[in-house]
N, C-alpha and C positions, 0 to 999 in steps of 0.2 A: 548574671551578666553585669559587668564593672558598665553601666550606663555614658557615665560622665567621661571613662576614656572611650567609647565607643562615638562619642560626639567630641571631644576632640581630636581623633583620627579624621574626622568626616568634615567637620568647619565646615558645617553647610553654608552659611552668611556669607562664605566667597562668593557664592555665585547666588546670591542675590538679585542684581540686577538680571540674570537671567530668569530665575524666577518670577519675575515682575513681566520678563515679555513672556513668560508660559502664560500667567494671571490674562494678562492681556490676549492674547491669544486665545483661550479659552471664553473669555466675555466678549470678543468680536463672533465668536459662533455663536454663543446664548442670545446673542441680543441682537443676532440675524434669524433664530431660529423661534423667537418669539414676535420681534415687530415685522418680519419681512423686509422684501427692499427696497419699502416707505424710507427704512431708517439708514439708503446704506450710506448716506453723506457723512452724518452723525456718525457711522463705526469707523471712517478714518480718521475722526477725530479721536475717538476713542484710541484708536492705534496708535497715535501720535500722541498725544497725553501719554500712555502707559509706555514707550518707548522715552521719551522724555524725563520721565520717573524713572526707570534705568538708566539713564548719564546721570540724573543726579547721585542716585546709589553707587555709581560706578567714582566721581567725585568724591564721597565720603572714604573710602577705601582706598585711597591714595597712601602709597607709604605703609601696606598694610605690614604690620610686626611679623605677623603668620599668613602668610598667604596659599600655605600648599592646602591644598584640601581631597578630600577621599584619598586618604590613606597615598596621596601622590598621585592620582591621576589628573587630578588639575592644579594649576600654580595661576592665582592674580596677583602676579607681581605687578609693576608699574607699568612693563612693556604689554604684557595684556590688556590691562586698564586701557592702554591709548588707543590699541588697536580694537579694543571693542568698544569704545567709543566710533571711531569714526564710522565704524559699520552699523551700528546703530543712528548715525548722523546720517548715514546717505540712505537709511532703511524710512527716517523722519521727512526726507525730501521725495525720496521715492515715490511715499503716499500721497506728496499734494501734487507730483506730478500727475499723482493716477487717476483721481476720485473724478476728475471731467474725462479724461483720457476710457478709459475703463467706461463709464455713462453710454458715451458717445460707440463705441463699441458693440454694445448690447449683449455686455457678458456682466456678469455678476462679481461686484466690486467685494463683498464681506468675502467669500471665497479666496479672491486674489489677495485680499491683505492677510486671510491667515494663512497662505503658502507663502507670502513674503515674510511674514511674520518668522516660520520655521527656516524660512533659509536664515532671515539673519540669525536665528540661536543658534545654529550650525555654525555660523561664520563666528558668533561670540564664544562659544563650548572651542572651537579650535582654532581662537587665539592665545589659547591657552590651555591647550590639551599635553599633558603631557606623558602620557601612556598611550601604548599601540592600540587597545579596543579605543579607546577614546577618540585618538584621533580618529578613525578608519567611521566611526557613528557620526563624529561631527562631520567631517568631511561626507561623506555621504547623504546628510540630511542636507548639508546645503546644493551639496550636487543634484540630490533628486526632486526638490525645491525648484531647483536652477529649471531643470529638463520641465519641468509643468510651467511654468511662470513664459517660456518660452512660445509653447505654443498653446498659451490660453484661448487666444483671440482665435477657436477653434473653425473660426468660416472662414480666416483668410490662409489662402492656400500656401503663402509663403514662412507665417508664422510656424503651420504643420511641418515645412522641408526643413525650415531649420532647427524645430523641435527635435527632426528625426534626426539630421546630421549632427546634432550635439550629443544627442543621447548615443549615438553609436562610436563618436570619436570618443565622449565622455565615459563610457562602459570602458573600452577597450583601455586607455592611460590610468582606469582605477584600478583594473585588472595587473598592470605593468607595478605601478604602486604599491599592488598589493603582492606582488610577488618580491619587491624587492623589501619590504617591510615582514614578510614570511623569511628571507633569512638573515635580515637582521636576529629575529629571535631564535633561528638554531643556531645564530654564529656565537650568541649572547648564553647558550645555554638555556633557554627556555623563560630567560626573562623580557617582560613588557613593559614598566615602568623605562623614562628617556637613560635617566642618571646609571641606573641598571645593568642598563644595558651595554653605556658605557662601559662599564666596572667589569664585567663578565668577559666583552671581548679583550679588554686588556690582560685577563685572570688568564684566560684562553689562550692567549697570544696566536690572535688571531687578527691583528690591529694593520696589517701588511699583507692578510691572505686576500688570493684571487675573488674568492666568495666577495669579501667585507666590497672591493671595488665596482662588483657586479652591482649588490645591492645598491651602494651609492648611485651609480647611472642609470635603475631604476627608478628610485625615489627622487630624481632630479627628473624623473619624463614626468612624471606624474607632476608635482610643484611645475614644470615648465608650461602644461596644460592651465594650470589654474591660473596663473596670472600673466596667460596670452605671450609668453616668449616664444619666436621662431626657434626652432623650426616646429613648436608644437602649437601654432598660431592658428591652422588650419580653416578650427572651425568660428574664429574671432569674425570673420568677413560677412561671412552669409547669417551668420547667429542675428548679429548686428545691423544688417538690412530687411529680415527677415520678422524678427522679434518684439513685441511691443516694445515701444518708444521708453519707456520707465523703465522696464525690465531690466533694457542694454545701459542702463543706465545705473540702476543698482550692482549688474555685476559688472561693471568698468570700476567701478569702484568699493562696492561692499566684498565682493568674491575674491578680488585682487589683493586686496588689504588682509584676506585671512587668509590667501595663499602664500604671501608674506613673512607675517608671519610664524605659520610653520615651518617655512624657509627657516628664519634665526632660529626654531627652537633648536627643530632638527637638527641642521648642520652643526649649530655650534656645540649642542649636548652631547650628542652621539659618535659626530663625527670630526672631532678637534685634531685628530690624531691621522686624520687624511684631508687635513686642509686644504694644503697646497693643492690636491687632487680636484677637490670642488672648487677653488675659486679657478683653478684653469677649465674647467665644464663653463661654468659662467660666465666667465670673461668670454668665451666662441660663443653665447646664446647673448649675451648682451651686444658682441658684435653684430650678431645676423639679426637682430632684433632691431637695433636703431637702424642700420643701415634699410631693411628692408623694408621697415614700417615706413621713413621717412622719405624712400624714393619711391613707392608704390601709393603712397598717397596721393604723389602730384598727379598720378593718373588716375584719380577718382569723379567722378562728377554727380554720386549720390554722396549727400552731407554723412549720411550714417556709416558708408560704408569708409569713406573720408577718416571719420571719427575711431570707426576702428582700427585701421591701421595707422594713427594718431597712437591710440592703446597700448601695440604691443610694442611703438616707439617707446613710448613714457615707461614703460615694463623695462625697455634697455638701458636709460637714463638712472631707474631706480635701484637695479643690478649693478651699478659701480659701487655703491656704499656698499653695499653687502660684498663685494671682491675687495674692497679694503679692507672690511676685516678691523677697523678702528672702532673706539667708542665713536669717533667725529664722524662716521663712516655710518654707522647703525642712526644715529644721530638724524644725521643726513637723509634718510629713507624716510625714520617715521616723518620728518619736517615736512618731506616731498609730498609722502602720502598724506598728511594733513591739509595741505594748501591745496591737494589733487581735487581732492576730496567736492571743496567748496569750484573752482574754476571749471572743473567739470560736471558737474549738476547741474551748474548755470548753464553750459551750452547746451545742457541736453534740453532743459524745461524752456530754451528758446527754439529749438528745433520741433518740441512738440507744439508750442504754442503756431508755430508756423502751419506743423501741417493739418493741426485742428481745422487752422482757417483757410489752408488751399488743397490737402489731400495730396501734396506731393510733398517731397525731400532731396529735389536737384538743386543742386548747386547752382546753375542756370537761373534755377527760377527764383533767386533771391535776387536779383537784381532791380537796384531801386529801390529797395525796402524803405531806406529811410525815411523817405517821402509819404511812408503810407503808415508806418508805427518805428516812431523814432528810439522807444523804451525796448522794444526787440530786438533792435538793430544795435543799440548801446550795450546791452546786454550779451548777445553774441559776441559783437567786436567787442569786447572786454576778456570774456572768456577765452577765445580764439587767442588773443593776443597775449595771455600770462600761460596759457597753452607752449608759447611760443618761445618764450622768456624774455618778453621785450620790458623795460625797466619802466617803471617801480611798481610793477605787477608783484604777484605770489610766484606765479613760476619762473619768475628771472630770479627770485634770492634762494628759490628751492635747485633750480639748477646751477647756482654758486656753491650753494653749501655741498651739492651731490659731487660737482667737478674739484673745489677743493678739496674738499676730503679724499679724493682720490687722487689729487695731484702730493698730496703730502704721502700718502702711501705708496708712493714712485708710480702709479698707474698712468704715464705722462702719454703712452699709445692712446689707451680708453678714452680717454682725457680729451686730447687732441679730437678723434673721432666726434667723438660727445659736441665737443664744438663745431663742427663743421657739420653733420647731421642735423644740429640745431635751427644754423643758417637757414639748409633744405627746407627745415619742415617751417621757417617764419615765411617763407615762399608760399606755400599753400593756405595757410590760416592769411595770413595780408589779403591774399588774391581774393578770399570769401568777402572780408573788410570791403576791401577796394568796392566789390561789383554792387553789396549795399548801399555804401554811399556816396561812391564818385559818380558813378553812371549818372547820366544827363537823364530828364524827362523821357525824351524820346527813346532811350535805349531801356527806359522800363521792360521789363517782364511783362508777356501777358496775364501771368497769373496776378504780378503784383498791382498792377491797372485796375484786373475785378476784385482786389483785397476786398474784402469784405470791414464797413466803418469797427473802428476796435472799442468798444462799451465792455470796459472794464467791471463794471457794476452788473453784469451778471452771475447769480450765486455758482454757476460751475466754473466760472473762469477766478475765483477769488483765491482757491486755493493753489495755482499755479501762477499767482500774482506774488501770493506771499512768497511761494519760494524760488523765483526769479530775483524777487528784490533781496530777501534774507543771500541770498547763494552771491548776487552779485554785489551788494555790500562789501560782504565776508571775501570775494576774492579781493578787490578792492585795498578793505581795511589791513587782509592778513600780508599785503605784500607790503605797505608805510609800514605795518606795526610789525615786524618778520622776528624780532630777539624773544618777544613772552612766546612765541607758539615757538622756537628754538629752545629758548629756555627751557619748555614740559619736553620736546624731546629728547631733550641732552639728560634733564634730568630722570626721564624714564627709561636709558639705558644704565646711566650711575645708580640707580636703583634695583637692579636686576643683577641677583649673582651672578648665574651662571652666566650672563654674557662677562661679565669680570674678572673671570675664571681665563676665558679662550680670546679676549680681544687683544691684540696685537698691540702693542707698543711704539707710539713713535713720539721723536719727541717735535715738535710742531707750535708753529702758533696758536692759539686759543682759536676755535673756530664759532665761538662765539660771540664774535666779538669783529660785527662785521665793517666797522671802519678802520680795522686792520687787513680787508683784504685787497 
């Protein structure tokens, strides 16, 4: 056996950084299953260290020469890099959400970090998956990840409904998924590799048959499930009120980012040749998506349930870059999802810190806050407001670069929409604002009245300190500083063939180059 080509087929060192969260993952169980859970503060540091040692590995591999690895079933090209970075960033915030969260619970912290652990290698194996077994393992470990993490918190009775209602809508779109991904490969001739596949249906000429569009509209239900687009939003609501507070937190934004994605591998590998067909799918789910998220919100009065139809707003927002079809376009998403990433963390590890200390999540009962933890209240209102796209937040230059780039690729309907949805939904995040700290003494909350004094300096609240302040920093710094985090995503789609291959052409201003817009 020729050794030496049998390990350069394989380039196991691409996924490295994965291997780093197996290590870790594997020594959060050793060293629960030796100290007990004396030590279990200490194993989410451990998590967090070995997840940390992955974005640097994942760093070192930038611009990798050779990035395909096993024989083609996976590619770290630069577009992966970013995307399992940030999944691994919101996997790091996850855990300092949880480590008091989880305590106060009375379930078992080492457990929950190595099921979060596996979801995020799910979510990192398929941002970069690019064969059919592959993806259908990695997508299913983070799905079945997803389905336990949900209803860990096994004694509260709402955590169970929405365990069950995930896992049943969740079974059933893998099922759709998987029947449309079953004939891609007889349309393909019985190939599984993405590029393959391509090549076979074209051999085929089959690039125009009824089959090839069926499959499309399947593997679009399935991708519409994962990153909460109407009309497959369903179970985004109840998930999200239902669910621990971290949980809905990691998949707003770890799960979303590797249903992403596989979105550009997919489409643009497989299916280049039936463009047009999916950017008009997209474009009706990116419709019913802002629109629905953002008027369905104002009639919310739980923060979580608020937040998620927030979610599958920002999912309609991020689907225009992908319906342009541009480098500026692709550009535009990772940017979005980068900056999500951080403004969204922050609101959740204020919402958890809240109901640590009152045991509720209404909207109502934030009233007055300021007067009783102003770091909360700043923290919130900061997030809420680059949520929103109010200027010079992250989310005001992430949805410039998302609307531009879709105004340059004639998307001027989307567009339009895009903005006026916008408006809607700075209505409801202000209105949170307002009631924190306009409301007068007397219009206090009664919950906020018995606030409980805030002593920052106990050891389980330290790690939901750190990443309140790291998260609301970074929304902060990322919206002044907005061109370097542009810069890595313009240049992690100019680094990716196959997106160079199928990106559409136009000729446009620089859209990096934001005092040109």
């Amino acid at each position: 056996m020729d050794f030496a080509n049998l390990a350069s087929q394989l380039n196991a060192g691409t996924i490295l950084p994965e291997g780093i969260v197996i290590v870790t993952l594997l020594g959060v169980l050793i060293v629960d299953l030796i100290l007990g859970r004396t030590s279990s503060r200490w194993i989410g540091y451990l998590a967090i260290a070995g997840l940390l040692a992955a974005i640097v590995a994942l760093y070192f591999q930038w611009d990798n020469a050779n990035p395909i690895s096993f024989t083609g079933g996976f590619t770290g090209d630069d577009l992966s890099i970013v995307f399992r970075g940030i999944i691994a960033l919101s996997a790091v915030v996850t855990i300092l959400m949880s480590i008091r969260y989880i305590e106060q619970s009375g379930t078992a912290l080492a457990e929950f970090i190595a099921i979060l652990l596996t979801a995020t290698l799910g979510g990192m194996f398929l941002s970069g998956a690019s064969e059919l077994v592959m993806i259908f393992i990695s997508l299913e470990s983070l799905s079945i990840s997803s389905y336990l993490l949900t209803g860990y918190t096994k004694r509260d009775p709402r955590s169970n409904e929405a365990a069950l209602k995930y896992l049943l809508i969740g079974a059933a779109s893998t099922a759709v998924f998987l029947y449309g991904v079953s004939l891609l490969y007889g349309l393909s001739g019985g190939q599984t590799e993405l590029s393959a596949i391509a090549d076979g249906i074209i051999t085929a000429k089959v690039s125009q048959s009824l089959g090839l569009v069926i499959s499309l509209v399947f593997i679009i239900a399935g991708i519409g499930f994962k990153i909460s687009a109407a009309p497959f939003h369903q179970w985004t609501p109840d998930v999200y009120e239902g669910a621990p507070t971290p949980v809905i937190a990691f998949l707003s934004v770890g799960s979303k980012a590797a249903g992403f994605a596989l979105a550009i591998r997919l489409l643009t590998t497989v299916f280049p040749m039936v463009a047009d067909e999916w950017r008009f799918v997209f474009t009706a789910l990116a419709i019913l998506s802002m629109i629905l998220g953002n008027v369905v919100a104002l009639a919310q009065t739980s923060m979580k349930r608020m937040l998620a139809y927030s979610s599958i707003a920002q999912a309609g927002f991020v689907m225009i870059g992908l319906i342009a079809g541009t480098e500026a376009g692709y550009a535009s998403m990772v940017f979005y999802l980068l900056v999500y990433l951080f403004m969204n963390l922050c609101g959740f590890t204020c919402v958890i810190l809240f109901s640590l200390r009152t045991g509720t999540d209404q909207i109502a009962e934030y009233s007055g806050l300021y007067q009783k933890d102003p770091l909360l209240t700043l923290g919130l209102s900061i997030s809420l407001l680059s949520l929103g796209g109010i200027p010079p937040l992250a989310g005001f230059f992430g949805k410039i670069y998302l609307f531009w780039a879709g105004w340059q690729a004639g998307l001027y309907g989307l567009v339009l929409l895009g903005l006026v949805t916008s408006v809607v939904s700075i209505y409801y995040y202000i209105r949170v604002v307002k009631m924190m700290v306009v409301k007068e003494p007397q219009e206090m909350s009664d919950v906020v009245r018995d606030y409980p004094e805030v002593r920052w300096n106990l050891p389980g609240y330290r790690p939901l300190q750190v990443g309140l302040i790291v998260s609301l920093i970074a929304t902060t710094i990322s919206g002044i500083l907005s061109n370097p985090l542009f810069t890595l995503a313009n240049n992690s789609i100019a680094h990716t063939q196959i997106l160079q291959a199928t990106i559409t052409k136009v000729s446009t201003v620089p859209l990096e180059e934001p005092e040109k817009l």
